[in-house]
SEMAR-673985 format. One record per atom (N, C-alpha, C, CB): x, y, z; residue in one letter. Coordinates in steps of 0.2 Angstrom, whole numbers, padded with zeros to 4 digits, always signed. Glycine has a CB too. Layout:
# residues N
XYZA/...
This chain:
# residues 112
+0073-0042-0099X/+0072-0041-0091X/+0065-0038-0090X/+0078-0038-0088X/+0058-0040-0094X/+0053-0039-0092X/+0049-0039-0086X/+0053-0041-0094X/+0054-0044-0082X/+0050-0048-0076X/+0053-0044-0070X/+0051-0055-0075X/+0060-0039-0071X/+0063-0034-0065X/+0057-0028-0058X/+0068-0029-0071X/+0051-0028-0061X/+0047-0027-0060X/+0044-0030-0055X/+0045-0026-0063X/+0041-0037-0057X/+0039-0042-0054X/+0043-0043-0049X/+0039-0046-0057X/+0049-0045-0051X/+0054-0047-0043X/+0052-0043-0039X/+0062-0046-0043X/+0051-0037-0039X/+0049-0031-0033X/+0043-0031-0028X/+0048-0025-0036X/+0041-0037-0028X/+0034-0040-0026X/+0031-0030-0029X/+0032-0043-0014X/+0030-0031-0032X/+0024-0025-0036X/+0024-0020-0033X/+0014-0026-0037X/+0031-0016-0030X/+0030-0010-0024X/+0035-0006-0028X/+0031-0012-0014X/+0040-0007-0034X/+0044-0005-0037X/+0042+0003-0040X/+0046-0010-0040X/+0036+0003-0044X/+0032+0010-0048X/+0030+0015-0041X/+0023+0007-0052X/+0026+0013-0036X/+0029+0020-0030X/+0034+0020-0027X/+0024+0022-0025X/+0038+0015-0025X/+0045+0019-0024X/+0051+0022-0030X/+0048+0015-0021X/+0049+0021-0035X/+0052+0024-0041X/+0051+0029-0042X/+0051+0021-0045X/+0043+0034-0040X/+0040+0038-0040X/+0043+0044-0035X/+0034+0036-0040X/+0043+0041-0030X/+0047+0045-0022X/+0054+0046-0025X/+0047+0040-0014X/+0058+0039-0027X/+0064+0042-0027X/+0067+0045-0032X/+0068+0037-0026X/+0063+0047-0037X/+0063+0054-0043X/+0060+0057-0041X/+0060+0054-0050X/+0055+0060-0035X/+0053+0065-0032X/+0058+0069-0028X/+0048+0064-0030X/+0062+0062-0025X/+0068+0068-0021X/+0072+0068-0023X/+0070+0067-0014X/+0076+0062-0029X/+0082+0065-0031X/+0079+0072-0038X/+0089+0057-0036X/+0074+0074-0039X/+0074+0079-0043X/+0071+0086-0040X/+0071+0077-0049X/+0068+0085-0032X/+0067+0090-0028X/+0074+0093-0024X/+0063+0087-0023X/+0078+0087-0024X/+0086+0088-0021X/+0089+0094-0028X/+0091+0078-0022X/+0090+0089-0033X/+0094+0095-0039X/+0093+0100-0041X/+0095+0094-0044X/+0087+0099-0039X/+0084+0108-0041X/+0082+0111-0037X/+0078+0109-0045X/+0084+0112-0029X/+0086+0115-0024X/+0094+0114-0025X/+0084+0111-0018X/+0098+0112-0026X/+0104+0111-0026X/+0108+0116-0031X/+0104+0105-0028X/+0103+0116-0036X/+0106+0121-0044X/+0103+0128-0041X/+0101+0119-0053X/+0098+0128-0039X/+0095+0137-0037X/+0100+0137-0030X/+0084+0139-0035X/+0101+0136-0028X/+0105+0138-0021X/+0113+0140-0024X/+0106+0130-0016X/+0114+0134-0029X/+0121+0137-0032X/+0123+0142-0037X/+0124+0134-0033X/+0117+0144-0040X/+0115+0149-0044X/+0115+0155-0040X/+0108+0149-0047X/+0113+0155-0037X/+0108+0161-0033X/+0115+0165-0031X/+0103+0158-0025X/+0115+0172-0033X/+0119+0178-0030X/+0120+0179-0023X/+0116+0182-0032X/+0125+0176-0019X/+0126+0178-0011X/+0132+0176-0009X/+0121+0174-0006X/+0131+0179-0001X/+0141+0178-0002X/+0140+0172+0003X/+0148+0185+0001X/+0146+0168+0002X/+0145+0160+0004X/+0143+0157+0011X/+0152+0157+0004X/+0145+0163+0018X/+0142+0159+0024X/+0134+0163+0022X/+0145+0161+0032X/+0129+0167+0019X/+0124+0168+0016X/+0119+0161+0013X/+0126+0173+0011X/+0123+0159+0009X/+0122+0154+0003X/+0122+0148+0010X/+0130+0153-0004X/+0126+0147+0013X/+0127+0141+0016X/+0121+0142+0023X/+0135+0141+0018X/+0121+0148+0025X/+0112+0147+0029X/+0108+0144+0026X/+0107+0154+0031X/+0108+0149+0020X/+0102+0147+0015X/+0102+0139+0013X/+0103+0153+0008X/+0104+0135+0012X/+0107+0129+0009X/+0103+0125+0018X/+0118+0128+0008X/+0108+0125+0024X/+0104+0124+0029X/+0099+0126+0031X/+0106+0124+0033X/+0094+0130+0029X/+0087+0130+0030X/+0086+0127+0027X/+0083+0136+0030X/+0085+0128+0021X/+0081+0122+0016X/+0082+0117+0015X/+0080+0122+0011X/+0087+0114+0018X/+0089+0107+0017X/+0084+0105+0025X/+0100+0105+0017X/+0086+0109+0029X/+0078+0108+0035X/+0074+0106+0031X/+0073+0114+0039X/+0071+0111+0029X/+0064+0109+0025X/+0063+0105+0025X/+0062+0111+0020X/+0067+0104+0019X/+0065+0098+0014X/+0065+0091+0020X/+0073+0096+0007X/+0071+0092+0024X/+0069+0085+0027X/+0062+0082+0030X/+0074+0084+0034X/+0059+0090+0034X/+0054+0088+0038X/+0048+0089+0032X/+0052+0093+0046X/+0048+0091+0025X/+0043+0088+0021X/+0044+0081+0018X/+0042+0093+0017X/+0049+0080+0018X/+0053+0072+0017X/+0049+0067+0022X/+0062+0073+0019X/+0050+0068+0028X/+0048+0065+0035X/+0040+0064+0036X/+0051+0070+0041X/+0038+0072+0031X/+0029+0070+0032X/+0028+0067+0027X/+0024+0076+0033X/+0029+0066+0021X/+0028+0064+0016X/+0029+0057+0020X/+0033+0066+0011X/+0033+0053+0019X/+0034+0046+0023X/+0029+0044+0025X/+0038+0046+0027X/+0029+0048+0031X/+0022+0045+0036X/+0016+0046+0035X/+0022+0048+0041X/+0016+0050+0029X/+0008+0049+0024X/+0007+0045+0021X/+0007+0052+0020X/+0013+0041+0019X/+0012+0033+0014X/+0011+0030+0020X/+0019+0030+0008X/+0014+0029+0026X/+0014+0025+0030X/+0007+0023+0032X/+0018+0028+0036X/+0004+0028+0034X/-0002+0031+0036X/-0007+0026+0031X/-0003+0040+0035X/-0005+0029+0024X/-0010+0024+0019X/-0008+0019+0018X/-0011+0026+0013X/-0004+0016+0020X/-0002+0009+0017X/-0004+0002+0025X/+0008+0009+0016X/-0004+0008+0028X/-0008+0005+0035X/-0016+0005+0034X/-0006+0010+0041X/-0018+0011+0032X/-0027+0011+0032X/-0029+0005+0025X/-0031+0021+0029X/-0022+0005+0020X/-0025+0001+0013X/-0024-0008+0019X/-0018+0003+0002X/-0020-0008+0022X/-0019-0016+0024X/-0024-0018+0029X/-0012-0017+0029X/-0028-0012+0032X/-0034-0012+0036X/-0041-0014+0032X/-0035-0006+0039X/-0043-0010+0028X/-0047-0012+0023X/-0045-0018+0018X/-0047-0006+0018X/-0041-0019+0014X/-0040-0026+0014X/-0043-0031+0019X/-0032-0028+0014X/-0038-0034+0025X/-0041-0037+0029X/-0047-0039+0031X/-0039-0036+0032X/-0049-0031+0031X/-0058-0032+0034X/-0061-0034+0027X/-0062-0025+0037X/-0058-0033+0021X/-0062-0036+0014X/-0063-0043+0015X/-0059-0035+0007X/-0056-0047+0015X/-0055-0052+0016X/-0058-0055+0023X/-0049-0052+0015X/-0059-0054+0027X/-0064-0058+0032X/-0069-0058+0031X/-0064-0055+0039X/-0075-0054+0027X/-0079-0054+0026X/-0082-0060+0019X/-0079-0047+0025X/-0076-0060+0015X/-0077-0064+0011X/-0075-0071+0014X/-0075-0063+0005X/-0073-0072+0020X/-0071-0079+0023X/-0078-0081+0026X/-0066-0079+0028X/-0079-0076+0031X/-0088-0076+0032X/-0092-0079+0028X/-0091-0070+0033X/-0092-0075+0020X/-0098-0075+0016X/-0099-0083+0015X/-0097-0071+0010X/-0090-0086+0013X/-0088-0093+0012X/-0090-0097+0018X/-0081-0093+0011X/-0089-0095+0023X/-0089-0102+0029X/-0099-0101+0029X/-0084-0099+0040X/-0102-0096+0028X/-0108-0100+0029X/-0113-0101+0024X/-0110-0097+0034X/-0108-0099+0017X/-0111-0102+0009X/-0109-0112+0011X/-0103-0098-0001X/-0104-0111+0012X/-0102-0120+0015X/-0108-0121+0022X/-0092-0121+0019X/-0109-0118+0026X/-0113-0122+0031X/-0122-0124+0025X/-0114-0115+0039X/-0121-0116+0021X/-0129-0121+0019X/-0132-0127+0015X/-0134-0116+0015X/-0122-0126+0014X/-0124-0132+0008X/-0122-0136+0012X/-0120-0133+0000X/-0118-0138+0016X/-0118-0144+0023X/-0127-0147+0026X/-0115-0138+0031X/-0131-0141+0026X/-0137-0141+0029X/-0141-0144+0023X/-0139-0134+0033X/-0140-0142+0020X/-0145-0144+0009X/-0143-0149+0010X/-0141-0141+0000X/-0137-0153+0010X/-0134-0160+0008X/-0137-0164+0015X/-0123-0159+0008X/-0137-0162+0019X/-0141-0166+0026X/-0149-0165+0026X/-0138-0163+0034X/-0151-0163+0024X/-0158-0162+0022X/-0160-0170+0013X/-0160-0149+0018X/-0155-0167+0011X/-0158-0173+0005X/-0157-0179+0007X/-0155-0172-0003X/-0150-0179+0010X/-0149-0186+0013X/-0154-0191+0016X/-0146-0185+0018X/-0157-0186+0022X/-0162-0187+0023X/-0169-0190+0022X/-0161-0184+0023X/-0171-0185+0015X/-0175-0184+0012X/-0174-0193+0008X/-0175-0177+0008X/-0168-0195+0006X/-0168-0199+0002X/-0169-0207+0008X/-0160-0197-0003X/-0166-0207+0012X/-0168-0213+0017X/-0174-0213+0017X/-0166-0213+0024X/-0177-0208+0020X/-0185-0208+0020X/-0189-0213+0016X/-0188-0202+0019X/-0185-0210+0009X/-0188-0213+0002X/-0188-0221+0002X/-0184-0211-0006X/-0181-0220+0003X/-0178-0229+0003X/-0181-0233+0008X/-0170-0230+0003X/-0183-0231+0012X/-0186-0233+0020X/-0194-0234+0017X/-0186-0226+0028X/-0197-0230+0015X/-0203-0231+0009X/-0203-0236+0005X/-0203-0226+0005X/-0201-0237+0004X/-0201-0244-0003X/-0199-0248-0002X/-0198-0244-0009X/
């Protein structure tokens, strides 16, 4: 099943990356919380603060890939319009080359 990757149009390696960052940010918040010496409504503030946390660093995290996946689709684009440009007017000179010899070649044949 080489190709399981591929199926993922190619976005499978950084979301595989995130979702081992939070299921092993999760467990290991999870193990020290329930390790930790305290008495249970203590433990259970403690658990609700940092399960905050985590969300709103979770939440900025997100919106930082967002952020880049938006500036990487911007750059793209504008690469690619540039090389449509480069193309439409590599074809115009050869349009204009090809109507110059044309040209050139009646002349000849009009000559002789």
């Amino acid at each position: 099943m080489g190709h399981e990757q591929g199926d993922r149009g190619g976005r499978g390696g950084s979301w595989d990356l995130v979702g081992g960052l939070v299921v092993g940010a999760v467990g290991g918040f999870l193990v020290g919380v329930l390790l930790a010496p305290q008495r249970g409504d203590a433990s259970r503030e403690r658990l609700d603060a940092s399960l905050e946390d985590f969300r709103d660093r979770a939440e900025d995290f997100i919106g930082s890939l967002r952020g880049n996946t938006e500036e990487l689709l911007n750059q793209a684009r504008t690469a690619i319009e540039e090389r449509i440009t480069l193309i439409n007017e590599a074809i115009e000179v050869g349009r204009q080359a090809a109507e110059d010899k044309r040209a050139e070649l009646v002349v000849e044949q009009e000559g002789t």
